[in-house]
C-alpha positions in Angstrom: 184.9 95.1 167.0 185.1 98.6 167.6 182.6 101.4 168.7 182.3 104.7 167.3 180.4 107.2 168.9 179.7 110.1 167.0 177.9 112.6 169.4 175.8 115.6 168.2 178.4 117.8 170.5 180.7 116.5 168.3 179.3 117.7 164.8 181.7 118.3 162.2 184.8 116.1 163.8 186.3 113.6 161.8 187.0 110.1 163.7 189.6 108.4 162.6 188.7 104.3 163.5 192.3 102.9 162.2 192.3 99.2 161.0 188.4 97.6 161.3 189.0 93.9 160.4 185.1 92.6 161.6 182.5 95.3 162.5 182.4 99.2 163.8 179.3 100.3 165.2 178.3 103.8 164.8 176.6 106.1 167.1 175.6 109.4 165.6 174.6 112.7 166.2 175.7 116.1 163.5 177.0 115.9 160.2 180.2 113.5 161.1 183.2 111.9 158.8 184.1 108.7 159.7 187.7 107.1 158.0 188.6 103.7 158.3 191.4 101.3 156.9 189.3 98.0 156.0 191.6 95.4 156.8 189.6 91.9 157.0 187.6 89.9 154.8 184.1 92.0 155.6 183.9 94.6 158.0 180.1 95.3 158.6 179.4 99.2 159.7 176.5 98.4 162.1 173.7 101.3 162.5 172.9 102.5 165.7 169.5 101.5 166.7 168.8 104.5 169.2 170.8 107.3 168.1 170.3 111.2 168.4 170.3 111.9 165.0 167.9 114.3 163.2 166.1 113.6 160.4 168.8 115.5 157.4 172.3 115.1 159.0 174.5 113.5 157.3 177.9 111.0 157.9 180.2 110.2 155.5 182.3 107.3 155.4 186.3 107.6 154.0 187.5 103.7 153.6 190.7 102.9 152.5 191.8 98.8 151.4 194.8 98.1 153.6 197.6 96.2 151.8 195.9 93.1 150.8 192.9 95.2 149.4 190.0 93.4 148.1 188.1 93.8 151.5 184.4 94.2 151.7 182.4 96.6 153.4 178.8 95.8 154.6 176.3 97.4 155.9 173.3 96.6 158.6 169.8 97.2 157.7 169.6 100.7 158.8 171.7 101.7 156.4 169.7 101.7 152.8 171.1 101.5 149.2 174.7 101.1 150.0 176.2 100.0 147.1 180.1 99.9 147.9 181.6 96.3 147.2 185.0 94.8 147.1 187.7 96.1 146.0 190.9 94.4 144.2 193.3 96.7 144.6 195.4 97.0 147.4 195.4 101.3 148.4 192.2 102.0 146.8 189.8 104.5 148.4 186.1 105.4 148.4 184.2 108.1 149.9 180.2 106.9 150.8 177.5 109.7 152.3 174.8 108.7 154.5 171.7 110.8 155.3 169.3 110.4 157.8 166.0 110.2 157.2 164.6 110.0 160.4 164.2 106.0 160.5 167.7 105.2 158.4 170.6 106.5 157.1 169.8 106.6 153.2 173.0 106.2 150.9 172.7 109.9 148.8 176.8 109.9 147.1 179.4 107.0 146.9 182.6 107.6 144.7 183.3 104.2 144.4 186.7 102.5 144.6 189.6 105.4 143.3 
């Protein structure tokens, strides 16, 4: 499990997480870009539940499939209409964008596995 905080003096930064192989949780704050090697089965990206978001700031997520590749990524209930499944191909990468709406972080872009 790791923890990502993502403060609003931070705005802008990109956080690199390395290998996730179960869950990251996210704290945000500022238009962020988080990257992230998916390296087990499912790794679920947990939404904070108290956060200091604003309602319009965005994060964006950079994932790649580690060697195996066909990892899953998931997504708690704060985050809505995330579409992003499995992949089969070891490499791949896909870019997803998040934007708060001041309850939830609304999927708004995903380029799907590239």
């Amino acid at each position: 499990r790791y923890a990502l905080n993502l403060g609003a003096n931070q705005s802008g930064q990109v956080y690199a997480v390395g290998t996730a192989v179960s869950s990251v949780n996210i704290e945000t704050g500022g238009i962020n870009t988080a990257t992230a090697t998916l390296g087990g089965t499912t790794v679920t990206f947990n939404a904070p539940t108290t956060n200091g978001s604003i309602a319009g700031e965005q994060l964006k997520f950079v994932l790649t499939q580690d060697g195996t590749g066909g990892r899953t990524p998931a997504w708690n209930a704060a985050w809505k209409g995330a579409t992003l499944t499995a992949s089969g191909t070891a490499g791949q990468k896909a870019i997803v964008s998040f934007q708060y709406d001041g309850s939830n972080f609304v999927q708004v872009a995903s380029t799907g596995w590239y």
